[in-house]
Each structure stands twice: as structure tokens, then as C-alpha cells.
C-alpha positions as CSV (number, residue, x, y, z in Angstrom):
1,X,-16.1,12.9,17.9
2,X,-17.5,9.5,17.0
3,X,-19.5,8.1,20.2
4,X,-17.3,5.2,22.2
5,X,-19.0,1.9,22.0
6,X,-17.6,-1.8,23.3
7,X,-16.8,-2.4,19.6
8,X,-13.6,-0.5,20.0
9,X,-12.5,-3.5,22.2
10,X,-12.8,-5.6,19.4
11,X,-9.4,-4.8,18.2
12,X,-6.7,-2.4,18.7
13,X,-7.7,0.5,20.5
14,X,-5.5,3.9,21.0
15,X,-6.6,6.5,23.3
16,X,-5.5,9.9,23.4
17,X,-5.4,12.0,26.5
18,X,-3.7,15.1,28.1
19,X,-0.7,14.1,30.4
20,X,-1.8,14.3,33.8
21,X,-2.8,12.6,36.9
22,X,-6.5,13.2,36.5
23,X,-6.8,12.1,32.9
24,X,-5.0,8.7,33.6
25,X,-7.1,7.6,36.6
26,X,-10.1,8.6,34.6
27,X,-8.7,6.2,32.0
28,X,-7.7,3.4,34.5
29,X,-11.4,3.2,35.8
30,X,-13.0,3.1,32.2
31,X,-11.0,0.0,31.6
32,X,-11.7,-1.1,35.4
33,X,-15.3,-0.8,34.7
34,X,-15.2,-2.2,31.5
35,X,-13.1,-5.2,32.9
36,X,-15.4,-5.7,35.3
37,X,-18.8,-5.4,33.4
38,X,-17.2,-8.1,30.6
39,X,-15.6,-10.4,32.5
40,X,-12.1,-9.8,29.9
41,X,-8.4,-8.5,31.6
42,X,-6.8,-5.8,29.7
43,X,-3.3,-7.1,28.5
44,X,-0.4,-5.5,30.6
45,X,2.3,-6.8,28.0
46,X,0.7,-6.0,25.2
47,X,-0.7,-2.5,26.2
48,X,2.3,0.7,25.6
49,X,2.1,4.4,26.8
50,X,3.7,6.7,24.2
51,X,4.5,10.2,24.9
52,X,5.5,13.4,23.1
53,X,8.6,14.7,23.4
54,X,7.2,18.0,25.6
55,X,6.6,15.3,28.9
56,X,9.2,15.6,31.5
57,X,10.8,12.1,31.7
58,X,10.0,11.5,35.7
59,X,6.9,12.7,34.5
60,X,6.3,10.1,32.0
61,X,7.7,7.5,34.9
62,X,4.9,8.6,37.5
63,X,1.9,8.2,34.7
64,X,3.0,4.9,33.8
65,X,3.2,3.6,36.7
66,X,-0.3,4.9,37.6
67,X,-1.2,3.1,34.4
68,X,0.9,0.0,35.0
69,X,1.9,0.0,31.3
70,X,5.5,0.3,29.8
71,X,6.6,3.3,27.9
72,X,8.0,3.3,24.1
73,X,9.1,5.1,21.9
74,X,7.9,4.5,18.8
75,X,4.1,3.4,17.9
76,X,5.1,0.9,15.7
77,X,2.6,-0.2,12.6
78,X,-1.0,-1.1,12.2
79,X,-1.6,-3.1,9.2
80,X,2.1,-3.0,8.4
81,X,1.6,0.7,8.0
82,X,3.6,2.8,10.0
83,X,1.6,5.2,12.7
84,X,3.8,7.9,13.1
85,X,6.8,9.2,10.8
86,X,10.0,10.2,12.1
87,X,11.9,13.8,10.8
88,X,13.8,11.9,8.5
89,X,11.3,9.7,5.6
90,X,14.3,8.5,4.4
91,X,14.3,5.1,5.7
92,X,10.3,5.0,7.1
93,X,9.0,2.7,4.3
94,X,12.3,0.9,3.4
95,X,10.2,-2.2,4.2
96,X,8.4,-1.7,0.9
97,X,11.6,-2.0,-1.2
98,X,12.5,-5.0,1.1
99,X,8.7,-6.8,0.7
100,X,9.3,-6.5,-3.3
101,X,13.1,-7.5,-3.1
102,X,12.0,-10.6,-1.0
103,X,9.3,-11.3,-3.3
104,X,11.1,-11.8,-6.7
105,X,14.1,-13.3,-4.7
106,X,12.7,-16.7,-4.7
107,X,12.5,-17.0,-8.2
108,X,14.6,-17.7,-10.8
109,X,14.4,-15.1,-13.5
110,X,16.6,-17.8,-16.2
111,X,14.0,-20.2,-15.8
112,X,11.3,-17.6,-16.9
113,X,10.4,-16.2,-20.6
114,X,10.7,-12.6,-20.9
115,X,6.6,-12.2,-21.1
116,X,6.7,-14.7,-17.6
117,X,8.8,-12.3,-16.1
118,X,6.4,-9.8,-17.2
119,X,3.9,-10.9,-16.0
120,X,5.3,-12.1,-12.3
121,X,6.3,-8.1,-12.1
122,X,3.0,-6.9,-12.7
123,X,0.9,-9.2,-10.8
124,X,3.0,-9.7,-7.7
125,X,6.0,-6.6,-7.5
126,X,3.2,-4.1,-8.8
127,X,0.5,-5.1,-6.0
128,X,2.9,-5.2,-2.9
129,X,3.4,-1.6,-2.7
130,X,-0.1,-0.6,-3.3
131,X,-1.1,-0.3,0.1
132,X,1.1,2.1,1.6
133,X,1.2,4.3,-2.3
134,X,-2.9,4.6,-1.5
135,X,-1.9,7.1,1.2
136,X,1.2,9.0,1.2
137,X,3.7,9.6,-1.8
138,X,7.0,7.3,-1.2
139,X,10.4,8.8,-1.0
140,X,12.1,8.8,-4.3
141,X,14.6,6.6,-2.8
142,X,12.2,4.2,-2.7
143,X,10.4,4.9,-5.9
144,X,13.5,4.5,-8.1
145,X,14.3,1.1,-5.9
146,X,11.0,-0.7,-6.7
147,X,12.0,0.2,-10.5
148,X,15.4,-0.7,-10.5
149,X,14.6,-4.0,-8.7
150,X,11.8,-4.9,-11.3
151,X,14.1,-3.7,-14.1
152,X,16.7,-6.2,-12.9
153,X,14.6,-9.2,-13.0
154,X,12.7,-8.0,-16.4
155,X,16.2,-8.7,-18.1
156,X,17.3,-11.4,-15.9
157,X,20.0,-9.1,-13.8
158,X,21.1,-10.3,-10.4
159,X,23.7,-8.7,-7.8
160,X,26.2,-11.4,-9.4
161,X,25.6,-11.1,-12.8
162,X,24.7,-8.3,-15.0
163,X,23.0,-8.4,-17.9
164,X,22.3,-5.9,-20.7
165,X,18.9,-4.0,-20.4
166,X,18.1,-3.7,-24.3
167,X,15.2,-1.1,-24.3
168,X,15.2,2.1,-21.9
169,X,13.1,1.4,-18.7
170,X,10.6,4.5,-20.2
171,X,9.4,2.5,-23.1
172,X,9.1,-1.0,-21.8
173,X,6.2,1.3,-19.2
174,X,4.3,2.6,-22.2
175,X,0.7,1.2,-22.6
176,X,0.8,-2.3,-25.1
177,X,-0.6,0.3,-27.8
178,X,2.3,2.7,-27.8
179,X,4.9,-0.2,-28.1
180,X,5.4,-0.9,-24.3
181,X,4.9,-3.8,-22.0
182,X,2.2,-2.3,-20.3
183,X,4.4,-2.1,-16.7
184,X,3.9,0.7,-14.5
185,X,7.0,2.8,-13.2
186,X,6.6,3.0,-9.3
187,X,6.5,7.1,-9.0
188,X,3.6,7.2,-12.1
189,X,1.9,4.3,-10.4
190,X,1.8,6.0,-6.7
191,X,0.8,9.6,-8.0
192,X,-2.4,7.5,-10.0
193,X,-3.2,6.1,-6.5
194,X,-3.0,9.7,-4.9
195,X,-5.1,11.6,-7.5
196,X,-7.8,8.9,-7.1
197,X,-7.6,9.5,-2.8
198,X,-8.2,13.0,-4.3
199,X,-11.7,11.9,-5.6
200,X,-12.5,10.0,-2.3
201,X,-11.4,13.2,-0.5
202,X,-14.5,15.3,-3.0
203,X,-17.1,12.0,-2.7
204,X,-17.3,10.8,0.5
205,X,-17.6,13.9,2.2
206,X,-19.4,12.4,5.6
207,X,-16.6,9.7,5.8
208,X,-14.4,10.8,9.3
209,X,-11.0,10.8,7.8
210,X,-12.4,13.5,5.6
211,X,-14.3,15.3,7.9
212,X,-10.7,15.6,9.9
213,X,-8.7,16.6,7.2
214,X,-11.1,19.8,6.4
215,X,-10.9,20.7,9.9
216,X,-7.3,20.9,9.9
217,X,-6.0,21.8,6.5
218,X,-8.9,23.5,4.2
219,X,-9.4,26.6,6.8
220,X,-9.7,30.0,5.4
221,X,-6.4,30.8,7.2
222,X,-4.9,28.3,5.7
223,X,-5.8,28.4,2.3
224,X,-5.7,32.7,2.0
225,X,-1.7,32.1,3.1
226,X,1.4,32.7,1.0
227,X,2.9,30.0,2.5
228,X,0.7,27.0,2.7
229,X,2.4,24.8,0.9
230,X,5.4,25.3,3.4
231,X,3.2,25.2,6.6
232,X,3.5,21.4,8.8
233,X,1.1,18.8,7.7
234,X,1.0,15.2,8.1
235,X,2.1,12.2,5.4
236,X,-1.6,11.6,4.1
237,X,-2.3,15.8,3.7
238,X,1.2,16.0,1.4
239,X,0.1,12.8,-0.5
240,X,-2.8,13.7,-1.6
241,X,-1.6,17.8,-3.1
242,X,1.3,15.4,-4.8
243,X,-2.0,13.7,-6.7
244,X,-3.8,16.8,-7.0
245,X,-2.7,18.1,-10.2
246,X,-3.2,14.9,-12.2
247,X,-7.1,14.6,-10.3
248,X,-7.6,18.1,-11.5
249,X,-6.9,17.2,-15.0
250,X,-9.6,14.4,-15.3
251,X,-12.2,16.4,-13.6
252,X,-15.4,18.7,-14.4
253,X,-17.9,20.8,-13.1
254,X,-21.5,19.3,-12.5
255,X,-23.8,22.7,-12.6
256,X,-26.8,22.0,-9.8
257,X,-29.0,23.4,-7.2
258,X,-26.5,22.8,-4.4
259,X,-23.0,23.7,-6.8
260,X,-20.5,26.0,-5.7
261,X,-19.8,27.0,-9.2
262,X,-19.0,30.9,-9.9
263,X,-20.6,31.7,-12.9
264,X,-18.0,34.7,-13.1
265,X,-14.3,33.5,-12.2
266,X,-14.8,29.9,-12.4
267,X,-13.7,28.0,-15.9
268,X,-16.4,26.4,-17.3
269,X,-18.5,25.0,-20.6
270,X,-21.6,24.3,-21.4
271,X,-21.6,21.2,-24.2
């Protein structure tokens, strides 16, 4: 694993250890030490224990209060990007719906020409959910909420008044070329952002996160198995096979001394 440094103190920090005794004095005495060597105090109310469902509840007591931190439940988010995903996606990244509602409430879509309306969609609506799209493919729920919600204020629609929506969502998201408006629909827009995690996946090949998802997902095991596209994987791993088809469509072989080309099975051209 990456070598622990005092920069890790430098902002959040989560630590990951086997639930026992030994492992959380071991842990107490790192921070002691580090306490004591940098004359900072590790924050009690801001610092949380979170366990997996397999410890015993007095268990879980006993280890936090060797710790002297409070339990919880959930991790929360870093960034405003949740750390760990329920069962149920459903209602995990309602918050993005919510950040663009919130957004285009404030303004007045009557007092805006169609092309301002336009534009206030793509530049502000479009960006929000960028983020979270960059790593794992939204529920459609979600998907076909940011479109509705843009759709509305494009024609000046509100929960009060409707209006009518004179050219079918699918056009007005053609490029300016093809007789559109140039938006992007939400689920076209999130599987771009997922095919282009594909590339970073195939380019930067020392980078951790992608040295971690080999390890776990691209095993022979794995990959030789009928049902592989069934098996568990995380948020990130089920993203990125959504954007895999549309990265393997802008893609070629580059022939050299270190390629893993077959010259026999492998489809390939020589221009």
C-alpha cells in the first residue's frame, strides 16, 4: 500500500482495521504518538467509528469505548460524494436532482428569451451533475429528472403552470448542425463521462485507483466466468462497463514493442 506520511493529517483521514482489541490500541497509540510528537489533539466530536454489519453490537460498544469515539451508521460524503452506497440506489444521489432543481429555482424562466434559457441550462444545470456522472452511472430516476427539470424551464413550465413543449425533447439535444440546441440529455451526457473514465482506466496505469481496480475486478477468475457481469462490484467498477461500449467504439490498436496485440484473433488494420 502507499507508505503513511504526516500529510494524511492534513485533511480527512480514514483508517481501516480488523475489529479487535489489539488493532484499536495499536491505533490509539499512533495517534498518541503523533499527538504528542506535533503538539495537535485529535478531534473527539468530529472523529466516528463505523462498523460492518458482521460486529456484534456489545462488541462495537467495547471498541469504541477503547477508542473514545462515537459509533455511526452511515459514512456520510466526502466532497458531497457519497462513501458508501446503500442496497437500494434509488434515493443515494437524489441530492443531484435537488442541486439542479434549486439551481434554476431562483430564476425566472418569463423573464428569459428562449436562447437565455438555453444557455442558463447548459452552463449551470449541465455542470452541477458532472461530478458525481465522472464516477458512477446515475439511477435512471435521476437521469430522466435532471431532463424533465431542464425541459420545464426550456419552455418556461413551472409546477403551477404548464406550458406546451413544441419540439420533442430528442431534437432540441441534437448538435446545432443537425437542427438541435446543442443540449445534452443527462443519461447521453453521464455514459460520455464514463467511457472517457474508461480511457483514464487504459492511460494512467500507475495511478492507485487503477492499480486497485485490476487487483479486484480484471483477475483471470474473474474475467474466464460466465457470470461476471452478475458477480458484486462496487458503484465506480459498474460505471465504468456502462461506458465501455461507447470507449470501445472510439478506440484503436497502437502496434509496438511492448503491445499486447494478437496478430491472429485480434481485429486489426494496417492504413
Amino acid at each position: 500500500g502507499p507508505a503513511f506520511s504526516h500529510l494524511f493529517f492534513a485533511d480527512d483521514l480514514v483508517l481501516f482495521a480488523h475489529a479487535n482489541l489489539e488493532n484499536c490500541n495499536t491505533i490509539k497509540g499512533v495517534l498518541q504518538e503523533f499527538c504528542t510528537r506535533s503538539g495537535q489533539v485529535v478531534s473527539e466530536a468530529k472523529s466516528q467509528i463505523y462498523f460492518s454489519p458482521n460486529v456484534d453490537p456489545d462488541h462495537r460498544v467495547f471498541l469504541a469505548d477503547t477508542l473514545g469515539f462515537q459509533t455511526t451508521p452511515n459514512l456520510g460524503k466526502y466532497l458531497g460524494f457519497p462513501l458508501k452506497h446503500s442496497r437500494s440506489r434509488r434515493h443515494d444521489f437524489d441530492f443531484v436532482l435537488d442541486r439542479v432543481k434549486q439551481k434554476l429555482a431562483g430564476w425566472k424562466a418569463n423573464l428569459l428569451s428562449m436562447a437565455g434559457r438555453r444557455v442558463l441550462i447548459q452552463a449551470s444545470s449541465s455542470s452541477i451533475p458532472a461530478y458525481v456522472m465522472q464516477n458512477v452511472y446515475l439511477p435512471n430516476k435521476v437521469l430522466e429528472g435532471i431532463d424533465r427539470v431542464n425541459r420545464n424551464f426550456l419552455w418556461g413550465s413551472t409546477d403551477i403552470e404548464k406550458k406546451m413543449h413544441w419540439v420533442n425533447w430528442g431534437k432540441v439535444t441534437k448538435p446545432k448542425d443537425l437542427g438541435g440546441l446543442g443540449l445534452q440529455a443527462a443519461e447521453g451526457r453521464n455514459t460520455a463521462l464514463l467511457a472517457k473514465l474508461n480511457w483514464r482506466f487504459h492511460t494512467e496505469t500507475d495511478a492507485l485507483w487503477v492499480r486497485v481496480l485490476k487487483k479486484k475486478y480484471c483477475t483471470n477468475r474473474r474475467i474466464n466466468s460466465s457470470r461476471e457481469a452478475r458477480l458484486p462490484s462496487s458503484p465506480t467498477w459498474r460505471g465504468m462497463r456502462r461506458g465501455e461500449d461507447t470507449f470501445k467504439k472510439g478506440i484503436k490498436w497502437n502496434p509496438g514493442w511492448d503491445s499486447t496485440l494478437n496478430f491472429w484473433t485480434d481485429v486489426w488494420s494496417n492504413l
